[in-house]
C-alpha positions as YAML, in Angstrom:
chain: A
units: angstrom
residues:
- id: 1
  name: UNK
  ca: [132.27, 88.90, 123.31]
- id: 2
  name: UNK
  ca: [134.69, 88.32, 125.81]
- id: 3
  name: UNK
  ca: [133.03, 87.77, 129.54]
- id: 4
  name: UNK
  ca: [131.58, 85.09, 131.58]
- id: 5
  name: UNK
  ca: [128.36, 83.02, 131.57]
- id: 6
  name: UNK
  ca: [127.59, 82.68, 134.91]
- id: 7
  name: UNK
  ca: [125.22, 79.81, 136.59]
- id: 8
  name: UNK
  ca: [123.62, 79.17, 140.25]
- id: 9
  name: UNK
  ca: [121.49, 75.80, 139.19]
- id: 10
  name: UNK
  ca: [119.81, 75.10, 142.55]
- id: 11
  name: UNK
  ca: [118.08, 72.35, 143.45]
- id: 12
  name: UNK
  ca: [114.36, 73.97, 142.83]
- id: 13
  name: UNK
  ca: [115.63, 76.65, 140.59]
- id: 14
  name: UNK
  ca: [118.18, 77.64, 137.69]
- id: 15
  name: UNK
  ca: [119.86, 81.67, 137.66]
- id: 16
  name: UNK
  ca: [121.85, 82.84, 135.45]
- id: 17
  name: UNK
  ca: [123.85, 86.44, 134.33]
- id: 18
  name: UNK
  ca: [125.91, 87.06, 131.38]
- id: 19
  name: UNK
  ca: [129.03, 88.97, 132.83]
- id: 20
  name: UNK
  ca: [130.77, 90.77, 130.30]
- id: 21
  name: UNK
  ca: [134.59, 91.43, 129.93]
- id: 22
  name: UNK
  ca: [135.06, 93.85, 132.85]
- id: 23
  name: UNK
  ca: [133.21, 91.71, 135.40]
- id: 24
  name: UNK
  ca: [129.84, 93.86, 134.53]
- id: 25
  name: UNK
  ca: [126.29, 92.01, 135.27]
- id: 26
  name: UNK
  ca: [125.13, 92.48, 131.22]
- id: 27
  name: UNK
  ca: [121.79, 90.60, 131.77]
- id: 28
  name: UNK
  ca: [120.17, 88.28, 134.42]
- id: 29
  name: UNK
  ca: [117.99, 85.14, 133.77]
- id: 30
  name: UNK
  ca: [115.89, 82.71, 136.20]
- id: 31
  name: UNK
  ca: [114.02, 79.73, 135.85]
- id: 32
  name: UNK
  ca: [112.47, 77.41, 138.15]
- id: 33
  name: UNK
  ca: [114.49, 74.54, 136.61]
- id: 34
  name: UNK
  ca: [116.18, 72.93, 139.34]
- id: 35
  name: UNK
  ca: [118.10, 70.13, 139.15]
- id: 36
  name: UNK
  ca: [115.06, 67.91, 140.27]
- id: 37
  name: UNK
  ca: [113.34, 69.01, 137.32]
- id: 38
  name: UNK
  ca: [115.75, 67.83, 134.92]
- id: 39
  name: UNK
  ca: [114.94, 64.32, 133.62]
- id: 40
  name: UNK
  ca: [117.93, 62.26, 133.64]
- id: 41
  name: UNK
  ca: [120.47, 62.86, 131.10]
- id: 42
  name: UNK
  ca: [118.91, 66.57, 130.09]
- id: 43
  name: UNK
  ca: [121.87, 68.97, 131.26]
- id: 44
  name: UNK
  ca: [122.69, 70.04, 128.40]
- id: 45
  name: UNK
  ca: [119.40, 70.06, 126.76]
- id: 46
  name: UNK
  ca: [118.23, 72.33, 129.14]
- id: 47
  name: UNK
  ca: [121.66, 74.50, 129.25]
- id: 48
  name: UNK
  ca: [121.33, 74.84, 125.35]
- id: 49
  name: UNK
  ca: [117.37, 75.79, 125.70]
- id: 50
  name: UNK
  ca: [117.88, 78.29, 128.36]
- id: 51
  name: UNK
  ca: [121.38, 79.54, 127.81]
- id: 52
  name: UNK
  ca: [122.31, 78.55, 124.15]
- id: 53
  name: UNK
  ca: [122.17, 82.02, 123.22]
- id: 54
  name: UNK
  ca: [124.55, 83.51, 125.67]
- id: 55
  name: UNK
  ca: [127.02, 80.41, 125.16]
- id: 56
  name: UNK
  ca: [127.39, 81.38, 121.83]
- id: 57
  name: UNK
  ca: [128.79, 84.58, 122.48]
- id: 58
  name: UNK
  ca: [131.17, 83.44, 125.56]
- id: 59
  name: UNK
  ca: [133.72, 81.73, 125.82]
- id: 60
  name: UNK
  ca: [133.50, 79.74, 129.89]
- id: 61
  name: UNK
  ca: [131.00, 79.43, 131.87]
- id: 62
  name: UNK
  ca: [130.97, 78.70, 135.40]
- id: 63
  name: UNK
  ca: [128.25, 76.91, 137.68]
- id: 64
  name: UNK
  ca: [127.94, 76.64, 141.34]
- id: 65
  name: UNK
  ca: [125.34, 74.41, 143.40]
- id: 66
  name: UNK
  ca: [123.77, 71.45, 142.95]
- id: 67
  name: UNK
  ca: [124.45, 70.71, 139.73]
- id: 68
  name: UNK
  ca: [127.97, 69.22, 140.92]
- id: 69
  name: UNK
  ca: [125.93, 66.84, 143.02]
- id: 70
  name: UNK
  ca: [125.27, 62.96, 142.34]
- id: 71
  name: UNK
  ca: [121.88, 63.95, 141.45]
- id: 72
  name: UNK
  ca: [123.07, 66.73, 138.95]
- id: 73
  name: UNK
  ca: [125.05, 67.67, 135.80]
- id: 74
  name: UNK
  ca: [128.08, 65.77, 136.41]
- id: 75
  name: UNK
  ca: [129.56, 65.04, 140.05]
- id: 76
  name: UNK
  ca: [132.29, 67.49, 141.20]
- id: 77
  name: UNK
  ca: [133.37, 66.22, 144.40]
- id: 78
  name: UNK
  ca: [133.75, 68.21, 147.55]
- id: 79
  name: UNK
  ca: [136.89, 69.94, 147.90]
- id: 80
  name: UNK
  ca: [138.17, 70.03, 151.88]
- id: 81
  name: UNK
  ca: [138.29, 73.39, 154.09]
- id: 82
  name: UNK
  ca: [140.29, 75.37, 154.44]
- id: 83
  name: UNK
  ca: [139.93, 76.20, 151.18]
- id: 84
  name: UNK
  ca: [140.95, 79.20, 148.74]
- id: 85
  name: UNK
  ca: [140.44, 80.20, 145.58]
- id: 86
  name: UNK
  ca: [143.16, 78.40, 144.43]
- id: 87
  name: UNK
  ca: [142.10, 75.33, 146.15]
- id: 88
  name: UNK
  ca: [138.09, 75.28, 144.26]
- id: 89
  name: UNK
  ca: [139.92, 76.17, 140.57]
- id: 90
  name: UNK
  ca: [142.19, 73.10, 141.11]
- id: 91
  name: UNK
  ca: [139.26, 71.06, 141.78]
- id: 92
  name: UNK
  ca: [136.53, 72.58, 138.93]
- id: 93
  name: UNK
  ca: [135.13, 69.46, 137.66]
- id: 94
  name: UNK
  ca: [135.77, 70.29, 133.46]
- id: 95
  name: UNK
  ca: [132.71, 68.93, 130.64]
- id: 96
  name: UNK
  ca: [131.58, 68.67, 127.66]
- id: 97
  name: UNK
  ca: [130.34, 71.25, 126.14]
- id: 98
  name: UNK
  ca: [127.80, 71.56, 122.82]
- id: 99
  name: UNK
  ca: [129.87, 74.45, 121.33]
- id: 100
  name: UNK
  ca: [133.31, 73.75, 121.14]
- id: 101
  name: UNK
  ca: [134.26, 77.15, 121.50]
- id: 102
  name: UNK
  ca: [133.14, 77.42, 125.10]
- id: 103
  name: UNK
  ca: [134.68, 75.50, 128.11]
- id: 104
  name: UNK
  ca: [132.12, 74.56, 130.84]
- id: 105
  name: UNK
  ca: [133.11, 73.88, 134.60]
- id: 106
  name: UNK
  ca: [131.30, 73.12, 137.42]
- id: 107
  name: UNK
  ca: [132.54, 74.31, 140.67]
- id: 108
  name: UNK
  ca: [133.08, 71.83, 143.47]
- id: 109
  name: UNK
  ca: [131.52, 72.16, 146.98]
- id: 110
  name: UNK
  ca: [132.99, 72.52, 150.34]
- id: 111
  name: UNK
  ca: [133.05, 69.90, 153.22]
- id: 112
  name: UNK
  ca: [134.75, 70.00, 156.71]
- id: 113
  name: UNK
  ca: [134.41, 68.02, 159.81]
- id: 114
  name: UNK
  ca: [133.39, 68.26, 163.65]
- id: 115
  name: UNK
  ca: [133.65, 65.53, 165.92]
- id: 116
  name: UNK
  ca: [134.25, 63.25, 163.27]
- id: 117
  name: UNK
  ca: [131.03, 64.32, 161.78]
- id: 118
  name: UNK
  ca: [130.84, 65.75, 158.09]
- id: 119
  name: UNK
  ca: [129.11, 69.07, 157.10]
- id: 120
  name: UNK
  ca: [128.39, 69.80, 153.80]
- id: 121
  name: UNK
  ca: [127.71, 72.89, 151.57]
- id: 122
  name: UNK
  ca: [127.68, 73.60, 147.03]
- id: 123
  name: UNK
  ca: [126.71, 77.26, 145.93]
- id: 124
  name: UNK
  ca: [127.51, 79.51, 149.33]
- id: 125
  name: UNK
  ca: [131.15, 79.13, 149.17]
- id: 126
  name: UNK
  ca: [130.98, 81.33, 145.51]
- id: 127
  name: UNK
  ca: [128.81, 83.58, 147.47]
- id: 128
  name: UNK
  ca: [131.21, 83.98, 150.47]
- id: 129
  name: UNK
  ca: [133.97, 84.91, 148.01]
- id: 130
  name: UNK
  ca: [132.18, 86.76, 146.31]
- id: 131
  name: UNK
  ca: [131.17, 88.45, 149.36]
- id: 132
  name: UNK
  ca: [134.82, 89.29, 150.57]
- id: 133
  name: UNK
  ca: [135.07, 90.37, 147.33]
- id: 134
  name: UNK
  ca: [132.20, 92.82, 147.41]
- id: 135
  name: UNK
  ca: [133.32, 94.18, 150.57]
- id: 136
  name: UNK
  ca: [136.85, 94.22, 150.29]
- id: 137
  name: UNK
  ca: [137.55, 92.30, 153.36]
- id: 138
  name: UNK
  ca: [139.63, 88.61, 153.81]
- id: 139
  name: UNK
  ca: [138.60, 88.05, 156.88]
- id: 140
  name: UNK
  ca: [134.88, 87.19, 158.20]
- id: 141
  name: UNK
  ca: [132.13, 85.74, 159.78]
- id: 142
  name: UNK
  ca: [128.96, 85.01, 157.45]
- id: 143
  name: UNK
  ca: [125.43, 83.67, 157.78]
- id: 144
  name: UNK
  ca: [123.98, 82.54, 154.92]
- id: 145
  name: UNK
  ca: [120.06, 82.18, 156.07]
- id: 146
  name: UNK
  ca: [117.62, 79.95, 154.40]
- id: 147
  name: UNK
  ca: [116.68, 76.44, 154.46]
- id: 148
  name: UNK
  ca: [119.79, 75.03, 156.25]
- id: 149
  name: UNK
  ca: [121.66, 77.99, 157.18]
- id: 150
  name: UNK
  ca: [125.69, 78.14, 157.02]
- id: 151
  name: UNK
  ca: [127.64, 79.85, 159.06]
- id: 152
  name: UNK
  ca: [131.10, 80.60, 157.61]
- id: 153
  name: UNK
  ca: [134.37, 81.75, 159.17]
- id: 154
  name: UNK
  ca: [136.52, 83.33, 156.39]
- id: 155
  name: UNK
  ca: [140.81, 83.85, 157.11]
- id: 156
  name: UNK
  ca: [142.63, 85.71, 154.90]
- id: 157
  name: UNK
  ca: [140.57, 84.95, 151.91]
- id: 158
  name: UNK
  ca: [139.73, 81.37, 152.75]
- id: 159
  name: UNK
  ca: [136.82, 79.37, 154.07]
- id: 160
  name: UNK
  ca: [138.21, 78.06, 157.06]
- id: 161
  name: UNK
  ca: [135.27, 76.14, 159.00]
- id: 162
  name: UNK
  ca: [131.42, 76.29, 158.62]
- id: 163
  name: UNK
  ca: [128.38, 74.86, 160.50]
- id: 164
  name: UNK
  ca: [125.13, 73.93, 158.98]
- id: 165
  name: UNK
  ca: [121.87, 74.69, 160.66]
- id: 166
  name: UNK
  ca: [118.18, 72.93, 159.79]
- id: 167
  name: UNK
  ca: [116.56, 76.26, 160.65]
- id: 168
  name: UNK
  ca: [114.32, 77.24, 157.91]
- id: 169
  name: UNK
  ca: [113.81, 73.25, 157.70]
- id: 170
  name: UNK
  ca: [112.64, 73.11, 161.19]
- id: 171
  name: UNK
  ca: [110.24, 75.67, 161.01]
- id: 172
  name: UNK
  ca: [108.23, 74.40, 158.07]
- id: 173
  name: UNK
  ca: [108.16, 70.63, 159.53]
- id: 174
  name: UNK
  ca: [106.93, 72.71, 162.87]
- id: 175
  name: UNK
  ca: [104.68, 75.38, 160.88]
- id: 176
  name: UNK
  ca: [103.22, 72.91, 158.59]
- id: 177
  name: UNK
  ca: [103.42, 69.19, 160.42]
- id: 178
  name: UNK
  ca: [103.50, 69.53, 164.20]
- id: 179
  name: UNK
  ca: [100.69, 70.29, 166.75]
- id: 180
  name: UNK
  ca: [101.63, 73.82, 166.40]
- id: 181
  name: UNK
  ca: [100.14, 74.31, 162.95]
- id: 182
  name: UNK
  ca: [96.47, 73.73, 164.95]
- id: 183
  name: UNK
  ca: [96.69, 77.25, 166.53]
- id: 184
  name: UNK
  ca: [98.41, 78.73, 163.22]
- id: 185
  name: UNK
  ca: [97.08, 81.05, 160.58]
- id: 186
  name: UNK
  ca: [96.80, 79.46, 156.92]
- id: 187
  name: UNK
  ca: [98.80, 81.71, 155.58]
- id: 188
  name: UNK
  ca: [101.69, 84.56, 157.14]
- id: 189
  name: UNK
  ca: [101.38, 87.72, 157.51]
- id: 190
  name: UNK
  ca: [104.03, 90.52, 157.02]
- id: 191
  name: UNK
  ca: [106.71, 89.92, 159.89]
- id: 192
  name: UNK
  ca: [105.29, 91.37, 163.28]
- id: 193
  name: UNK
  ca: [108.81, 92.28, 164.70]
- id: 194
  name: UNK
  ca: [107.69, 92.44, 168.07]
- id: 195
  name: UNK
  ca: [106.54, 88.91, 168.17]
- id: 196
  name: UNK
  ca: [109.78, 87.64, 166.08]
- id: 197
  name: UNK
  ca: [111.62, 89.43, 168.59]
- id: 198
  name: UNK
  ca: [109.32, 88.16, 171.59]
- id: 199
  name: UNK
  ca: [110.25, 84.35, 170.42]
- id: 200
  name: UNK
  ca: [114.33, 85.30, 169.89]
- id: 201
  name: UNK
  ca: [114.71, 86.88, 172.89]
- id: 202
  name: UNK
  ca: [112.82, 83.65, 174.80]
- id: 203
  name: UNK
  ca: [115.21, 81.34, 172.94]
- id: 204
  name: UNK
  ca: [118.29, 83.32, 173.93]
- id: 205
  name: UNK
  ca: [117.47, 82.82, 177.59]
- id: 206
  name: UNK
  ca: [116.45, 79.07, 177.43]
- id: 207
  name: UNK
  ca: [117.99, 75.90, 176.79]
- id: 208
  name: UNK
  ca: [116.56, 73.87, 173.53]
- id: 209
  name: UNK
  ca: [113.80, 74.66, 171.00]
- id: 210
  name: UNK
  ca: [112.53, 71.18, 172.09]
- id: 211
  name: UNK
  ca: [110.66, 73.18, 174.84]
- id: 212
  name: UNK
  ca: [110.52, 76.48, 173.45]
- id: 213
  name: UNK
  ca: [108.29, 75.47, 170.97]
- id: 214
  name: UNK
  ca: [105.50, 74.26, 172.85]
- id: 215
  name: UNK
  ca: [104.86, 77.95, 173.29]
- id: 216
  name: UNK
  ca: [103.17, 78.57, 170.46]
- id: 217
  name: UNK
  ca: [100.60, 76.51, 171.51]
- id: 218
  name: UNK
  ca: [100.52, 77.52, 175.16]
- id: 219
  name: UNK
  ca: [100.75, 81.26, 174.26]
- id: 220
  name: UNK
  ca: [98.12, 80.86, 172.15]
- id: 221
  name: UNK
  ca: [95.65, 78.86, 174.67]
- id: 222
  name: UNK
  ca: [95.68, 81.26, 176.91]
- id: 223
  name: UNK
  ca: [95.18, 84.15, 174.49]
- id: 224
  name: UNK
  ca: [98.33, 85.63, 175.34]
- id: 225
  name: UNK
  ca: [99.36, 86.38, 171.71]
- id: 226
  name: UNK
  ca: [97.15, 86.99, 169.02]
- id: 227
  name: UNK
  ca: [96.97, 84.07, 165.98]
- id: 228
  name: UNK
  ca: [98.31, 86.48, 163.45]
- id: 229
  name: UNK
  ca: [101.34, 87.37, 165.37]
- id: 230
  name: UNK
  ca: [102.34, 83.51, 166.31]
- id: 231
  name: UNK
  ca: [104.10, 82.35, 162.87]
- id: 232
  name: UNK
  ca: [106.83, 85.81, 163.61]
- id: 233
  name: UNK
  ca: [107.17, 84.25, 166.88]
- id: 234
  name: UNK
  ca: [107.94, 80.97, 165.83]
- id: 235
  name: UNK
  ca: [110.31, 82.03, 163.39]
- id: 236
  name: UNK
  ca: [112.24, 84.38, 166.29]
- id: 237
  name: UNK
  ca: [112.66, 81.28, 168.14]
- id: 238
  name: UNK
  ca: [114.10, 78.66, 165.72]
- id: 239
  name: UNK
  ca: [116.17, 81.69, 164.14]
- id: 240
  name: UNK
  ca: [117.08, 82.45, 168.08]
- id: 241
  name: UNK
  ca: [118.01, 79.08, 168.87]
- id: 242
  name: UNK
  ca: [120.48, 79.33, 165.70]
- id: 243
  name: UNK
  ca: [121.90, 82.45, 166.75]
- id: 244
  name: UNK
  ca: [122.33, 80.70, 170.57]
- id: 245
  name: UNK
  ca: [124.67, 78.32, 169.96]
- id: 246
  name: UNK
  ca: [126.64, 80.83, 167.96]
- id: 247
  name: UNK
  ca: [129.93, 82.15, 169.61]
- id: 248
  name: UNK
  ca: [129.30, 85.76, 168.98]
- id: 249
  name: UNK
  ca: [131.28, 88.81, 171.46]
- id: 250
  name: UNK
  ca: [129.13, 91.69, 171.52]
- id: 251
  name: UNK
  ca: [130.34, 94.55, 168.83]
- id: 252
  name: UNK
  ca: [131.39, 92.05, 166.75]
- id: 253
  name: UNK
  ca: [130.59, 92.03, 162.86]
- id: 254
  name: UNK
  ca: [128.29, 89.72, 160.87]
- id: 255
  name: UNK
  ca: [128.12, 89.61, 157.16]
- id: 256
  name: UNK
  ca: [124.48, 88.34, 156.53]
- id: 257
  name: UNK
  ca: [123.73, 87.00, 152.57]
- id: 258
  name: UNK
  ca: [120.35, 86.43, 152.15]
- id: 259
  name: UNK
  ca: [116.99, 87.94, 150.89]
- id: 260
  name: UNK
  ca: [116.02, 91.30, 152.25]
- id: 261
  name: UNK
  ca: [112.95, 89.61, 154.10]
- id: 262
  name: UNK
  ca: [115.39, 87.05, 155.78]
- id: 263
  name: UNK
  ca: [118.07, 89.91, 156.14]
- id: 264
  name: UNK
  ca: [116.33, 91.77, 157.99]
- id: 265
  name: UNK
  ca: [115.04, 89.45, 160.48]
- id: 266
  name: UNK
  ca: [118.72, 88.40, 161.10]
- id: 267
  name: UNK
  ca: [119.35, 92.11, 162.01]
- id: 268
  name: UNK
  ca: [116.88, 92.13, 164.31]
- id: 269
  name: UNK
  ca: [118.26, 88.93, 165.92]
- id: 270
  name: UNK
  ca: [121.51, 89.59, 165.67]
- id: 271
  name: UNK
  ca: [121.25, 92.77, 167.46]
- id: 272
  name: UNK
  ca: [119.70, 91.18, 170.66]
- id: 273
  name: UNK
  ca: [123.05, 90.12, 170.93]
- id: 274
  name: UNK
  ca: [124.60, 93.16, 170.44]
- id: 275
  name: UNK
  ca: [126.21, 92.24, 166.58]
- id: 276
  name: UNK
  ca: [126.31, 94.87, 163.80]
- id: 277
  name: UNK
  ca: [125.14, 93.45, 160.25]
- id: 278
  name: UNK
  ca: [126.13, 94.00, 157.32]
- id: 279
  name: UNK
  ca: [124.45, 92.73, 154.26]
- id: 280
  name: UNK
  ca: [125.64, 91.33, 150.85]
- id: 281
  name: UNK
  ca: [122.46, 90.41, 148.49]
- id: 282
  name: UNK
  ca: [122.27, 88.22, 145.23]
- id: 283
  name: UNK
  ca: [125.19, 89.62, 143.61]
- id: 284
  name: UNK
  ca: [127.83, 87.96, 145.74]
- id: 285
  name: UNK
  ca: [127.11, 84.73, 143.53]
- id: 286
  name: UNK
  ca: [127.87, 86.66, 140.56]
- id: 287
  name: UNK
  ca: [130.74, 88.20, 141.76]
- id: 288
  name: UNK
  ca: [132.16, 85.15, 143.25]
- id: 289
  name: UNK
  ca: [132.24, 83.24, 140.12]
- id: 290
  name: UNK
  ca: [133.42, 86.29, 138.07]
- id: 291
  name: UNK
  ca: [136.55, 86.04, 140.75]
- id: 292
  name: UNK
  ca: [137.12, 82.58, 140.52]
- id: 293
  name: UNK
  ca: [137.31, 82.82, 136.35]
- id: 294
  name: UNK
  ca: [139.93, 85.15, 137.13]
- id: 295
  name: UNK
  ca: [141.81, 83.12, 138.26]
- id: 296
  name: UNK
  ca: [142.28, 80.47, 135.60]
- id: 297
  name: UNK
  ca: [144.25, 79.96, 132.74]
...
């Protein structure tokens, strides 16, 4: 069978599709195998366990994320923006593989620079291509929302520049670790989107989430928003204070690649602000790599 085996090995989890010959999803596979969960020297134990079966039948296979870190697979050094398609296949860091008859690559990450300072990202740059690929577009901004969020400016098929932002970080360590986590429920509730949009629009209009914060508590004290409610409004202000340092015009277009819970929450945001979404889910991965395989010899 002609096709690609396709890989997103994470750093707390392991997907996987077999793509067949016309770029076709045949069959999806996940596994919370992350790379931190692989002892060291048991890549390709682990890719013959899980995926022996599928290698057999394919003949590449292509993986993006964190196993092309120091702590993964085999290193694949960061490849400079801006940066093409033809600029990440030039760089594919090449293996060995258990069955000779398939080649294995991984697929480098991205880095750029501000102020002399470095920013980092491995996995959402196969999801932003595969993203423009998806929507038939070369030119675009993109959030990527999750634990440190990236926001990605696309030119004419290339990842220009990107920012990183500690947002889903910050609100664990502030959920979980800080005085705030006193006057929080144990666990959350479904989103209350009046509360998440309560705490984005007070971010908006202030200055730092170093004093938005302290909110929660105060809110809270003097019974101003019931306990329930508070972890939606927490999240609209860290997610707020991401979106306010964002150079956004109003009317503009955001292409938002995420879950639909986190999605969704980014529409709501985003539209404070007067931006349109529109939203790519888990395929963009799959498409991404199936793009860049197209690409090679």
């Amino acid at each position: 069978m002609s096709g690609l085996l396709a890989l997103d090995w994470g750093t707390t989890s392991l997907r996987g599709a077999m793509i067949d010959g016309e770029g076709r999803v045949v069959e999806e596979r996940a596994f919370a195998t992350g790379i931190l969960a692989v002892p060291p020297g048991g890549f390709p134990t682990v890719f013959e366990d899980l995926f022996g079966d599928w290698a057999a039948l394919m003949p590449l296979c292509l993986i993006s994320g964190m196993a092309g870190s120091k702590q993964g697979w085999a290193l694949a050094p960061y490849c400079a923006c801006p940066a093409g398609f033809a600029d990440v296949a030039g760089n594919l860091r090449w293996i060995e593989a258990g069955q000779a008859s398939l080649r294995i690559a991984i697929v480098p990450g991205l880095s750029c620079e501000h102020d002399g300072v470095p920013d980092v990202m491995r996995g959402e740059e196969v999801q932003v291509f595969g993203a423009l690929a998806l929507l038939d577009i070369s030119d675009a901004t993109m959030v990527l929302p999750g634990t440190h969020s990236k926001w990605v400016r696309a030119r004419d098929g290339s990842i220009e520049d990107f920012r990183s932002f500690m947002t889903g970080e910050f609100y664990a360590l502030l959920r979980q670790h800080s005085i705030l986590s006193r006057t929080l429920p144990a666990e959350d509730d479904e989103l209350d989107e009046a509360a998440f949009s309560q705490g984005v629009t007070h971010a908006l209009r202030s200055d730092s989430l170093l004093q938005t914060a302290f909110s929660v508590r105060t809110l809270s004290l003097f019974d101003r928003m019931p306990a329930q409610a508070a972890p939606s409004y927490l999240s609209g202000l860290v997610i707020g204070e991401e979106l306010r340092a964002q150079p956004l015009d109003a009317g503009a277009d955001v292409v938002v690649m995420g879950s639909a819970a986190l999605t969704r929450r980014y529409e709501l945001a985003l539209a404070q602000r007067g931006i349109r979404v529109r939203a790519v889910g888990s395929q963009a991965s799959w498409q991404g790599l199936w793009a860049l395989s197209q690409t090679l010899d």
